[in-house]
VEXMI-653448 format. One record per residue (C-alpha): residue in one letter; x, y, z. Coordinates in nm, 4 decimals. Each point is the difference from the previous one (the first is absolute). Example, Ala and Ser with C-alpha at 12.3 -4.5 7.8 and 13.67 -1.06 7.14 Angstrom:
# VEXMI-653448
("A" (1.2300 -0.4500 0.7800))
("S" (0.1370 0.3440 -0.0660))
***
This chain:
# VEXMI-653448
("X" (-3.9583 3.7451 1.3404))
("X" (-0.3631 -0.0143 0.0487))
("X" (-0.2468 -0.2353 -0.0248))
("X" (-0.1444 0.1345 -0.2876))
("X" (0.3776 0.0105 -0.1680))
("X" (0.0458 -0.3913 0.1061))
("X" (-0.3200 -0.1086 -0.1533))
("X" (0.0868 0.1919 -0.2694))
("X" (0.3335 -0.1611 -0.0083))
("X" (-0.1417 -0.3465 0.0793))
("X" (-0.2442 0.0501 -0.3392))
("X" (0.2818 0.0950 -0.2241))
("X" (0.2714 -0.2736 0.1159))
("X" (-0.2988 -0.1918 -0.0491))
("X" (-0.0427 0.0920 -0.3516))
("X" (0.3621 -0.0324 -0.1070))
("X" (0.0265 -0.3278 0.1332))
("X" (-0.2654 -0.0899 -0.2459))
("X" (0.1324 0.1333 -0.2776))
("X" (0.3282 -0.1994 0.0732))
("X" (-0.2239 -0.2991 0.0055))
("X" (-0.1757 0.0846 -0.3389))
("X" (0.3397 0.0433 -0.1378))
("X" (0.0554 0.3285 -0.0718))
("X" (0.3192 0.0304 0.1877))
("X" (0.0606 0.4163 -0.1493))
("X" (-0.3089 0.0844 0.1457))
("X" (0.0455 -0.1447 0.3289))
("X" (0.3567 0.1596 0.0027))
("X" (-0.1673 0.3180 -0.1041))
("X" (-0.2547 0.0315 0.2321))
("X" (0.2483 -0.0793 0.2951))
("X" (0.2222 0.2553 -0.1170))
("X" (-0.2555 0.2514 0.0499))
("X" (-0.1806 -0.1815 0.3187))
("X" (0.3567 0.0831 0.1465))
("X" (0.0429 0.3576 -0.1345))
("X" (0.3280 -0.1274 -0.1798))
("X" (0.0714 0.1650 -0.3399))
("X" (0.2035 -0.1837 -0.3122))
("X" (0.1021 0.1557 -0.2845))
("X" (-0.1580 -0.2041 -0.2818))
("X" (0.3408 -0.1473 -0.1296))
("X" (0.0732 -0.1304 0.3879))
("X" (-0.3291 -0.1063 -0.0027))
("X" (0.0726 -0.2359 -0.3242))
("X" (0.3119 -0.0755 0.1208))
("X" (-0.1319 -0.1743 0.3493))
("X" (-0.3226 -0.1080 -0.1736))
("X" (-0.0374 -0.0131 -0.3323))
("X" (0.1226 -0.3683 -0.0620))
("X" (-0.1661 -0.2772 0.2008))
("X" (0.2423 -0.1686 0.2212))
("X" (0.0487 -0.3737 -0.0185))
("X" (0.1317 -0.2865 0.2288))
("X" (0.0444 0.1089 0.3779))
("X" (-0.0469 0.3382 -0.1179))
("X" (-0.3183 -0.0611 -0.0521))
("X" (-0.0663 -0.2399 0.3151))
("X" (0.1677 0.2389 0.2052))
("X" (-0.2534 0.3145 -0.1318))
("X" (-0.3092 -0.1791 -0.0064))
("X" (0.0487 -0.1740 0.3742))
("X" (0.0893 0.3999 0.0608))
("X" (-0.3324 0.1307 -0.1673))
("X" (-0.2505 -0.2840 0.1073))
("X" (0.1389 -0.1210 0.3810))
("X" (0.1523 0.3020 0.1066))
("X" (-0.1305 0.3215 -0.1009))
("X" (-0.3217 0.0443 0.2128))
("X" (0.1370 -0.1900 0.2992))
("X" (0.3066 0.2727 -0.0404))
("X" (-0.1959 0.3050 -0.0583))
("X" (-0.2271 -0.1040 0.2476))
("X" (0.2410 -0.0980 0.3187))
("X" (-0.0735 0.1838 0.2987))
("X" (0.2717 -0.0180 0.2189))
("X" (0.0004 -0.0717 0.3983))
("X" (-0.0207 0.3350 0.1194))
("X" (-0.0395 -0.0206 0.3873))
("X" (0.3033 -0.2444 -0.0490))
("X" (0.2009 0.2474 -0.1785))
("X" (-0.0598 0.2844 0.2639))
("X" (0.0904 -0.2852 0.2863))
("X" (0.2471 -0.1973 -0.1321))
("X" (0.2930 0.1423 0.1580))
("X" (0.1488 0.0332 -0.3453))
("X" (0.0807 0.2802 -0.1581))
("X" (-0.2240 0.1101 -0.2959))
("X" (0.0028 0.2088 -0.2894))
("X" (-0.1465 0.0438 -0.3346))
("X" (0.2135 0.0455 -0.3191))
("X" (-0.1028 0.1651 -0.3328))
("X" (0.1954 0.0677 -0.2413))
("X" (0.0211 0.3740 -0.1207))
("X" (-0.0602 -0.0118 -0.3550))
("X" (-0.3759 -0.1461 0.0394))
("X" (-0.1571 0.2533 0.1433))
("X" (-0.3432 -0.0390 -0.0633))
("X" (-0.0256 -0.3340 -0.0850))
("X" (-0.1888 -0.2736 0.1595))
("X" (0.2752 -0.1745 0.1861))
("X" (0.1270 0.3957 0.1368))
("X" (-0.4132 0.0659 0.1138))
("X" (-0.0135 -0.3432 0.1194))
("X" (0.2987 0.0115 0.2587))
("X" (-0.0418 0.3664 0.0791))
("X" (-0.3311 -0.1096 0.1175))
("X" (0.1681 -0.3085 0.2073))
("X" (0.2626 0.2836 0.1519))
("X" (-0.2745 0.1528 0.1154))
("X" (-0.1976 -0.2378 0.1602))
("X" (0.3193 -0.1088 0.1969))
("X" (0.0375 0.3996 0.0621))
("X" (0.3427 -0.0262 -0.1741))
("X" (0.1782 0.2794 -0.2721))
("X" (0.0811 -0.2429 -0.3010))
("X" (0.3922 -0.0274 -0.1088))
("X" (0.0524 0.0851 -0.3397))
("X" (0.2548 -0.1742 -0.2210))
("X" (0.1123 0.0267 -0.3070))
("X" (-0.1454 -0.1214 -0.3489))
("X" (-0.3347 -0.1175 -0.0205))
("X" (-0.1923 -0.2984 0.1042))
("X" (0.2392 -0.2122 -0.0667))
("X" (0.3398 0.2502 0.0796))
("X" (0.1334 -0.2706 0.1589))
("X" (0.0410 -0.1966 -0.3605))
("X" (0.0241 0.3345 -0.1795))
("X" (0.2391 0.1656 0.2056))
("X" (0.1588 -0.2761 0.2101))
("X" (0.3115 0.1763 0.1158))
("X" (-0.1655 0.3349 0.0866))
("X" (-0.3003 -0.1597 0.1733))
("X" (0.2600 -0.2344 0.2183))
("X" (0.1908 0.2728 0.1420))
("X" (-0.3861 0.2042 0.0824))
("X" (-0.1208 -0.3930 0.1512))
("X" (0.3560 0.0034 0.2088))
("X" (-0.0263 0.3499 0.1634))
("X" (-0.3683 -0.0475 0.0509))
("X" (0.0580 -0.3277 0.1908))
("X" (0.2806 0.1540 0.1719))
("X" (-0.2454 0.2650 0.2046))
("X" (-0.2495 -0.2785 0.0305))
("X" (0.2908 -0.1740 0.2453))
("X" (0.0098 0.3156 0.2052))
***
């Protein structure tokens, strides 16, 4: 990513987090759906968001929207101590979000550390999605880490 893509970024996550604030919580979800490249079918969309959640639900999302979204997006982590740690690194995506911002995000980490990316299944989140299939991909992919 570029700088021109970060402040780009930076502006929009900017944005949404204001429109949390104001209270429109479907356009906040809507416009980080499409800051991340990540496409809903309108009924899934209604399903997740549609109905305003309440009690820790609702603690839990809006400490999520307004403490941790830019400092997550943002995060830059400790290269140089990545390349020297003496610790095996690599950089998971999963295979069904090509495209999106978390897959152009680490593909551009892989590279910096000069590494291929592992793929595993699902998406994003394959390891919630697909817990058994992305366990057996985590196992044999820590098993040639060892070697």
């Amino acid at each position: 990513m570029n700088a021109t893509d970060r402040s780009a970024l930076r502006a929009a996550t900017e944005r949404m987090i204001d429109t949390y604030r104001a209270g429109d919580r479907r356009g906040y979800w809507t416009d980080f759906l499409a800051t991340a490249d990540i496409e809903l079918p309108p009924e899934v969309f209604e399903m997740m968001f549609g109905a305003e959640p309440d009690g820790r639900d609702a603690e839990d999302e809006r400490f999520g929207v307004e403490q941790m979204h830019l400092s997550t997006t943002f995060w830059q982590p400790p290269i140089n101590a990545l390349r020297d740690g003496g610790v095996p690194v690599m950089v998971g995506i999963g295979a069904e979000s090509a495209g999106e911002l978390c897959d152009r995000s680490s593909r551009a980490l892989a590279a910096t550390l000069d590494l291929e990316p592992t793929m595993f299944p699902g998406d994003h989140i394959g390891f919630a999605d697909q817990p058994d299939a992305f366990a057996v991909a985590l196992r044999d992919t820590l098993g040639t880490l060892r070697r």
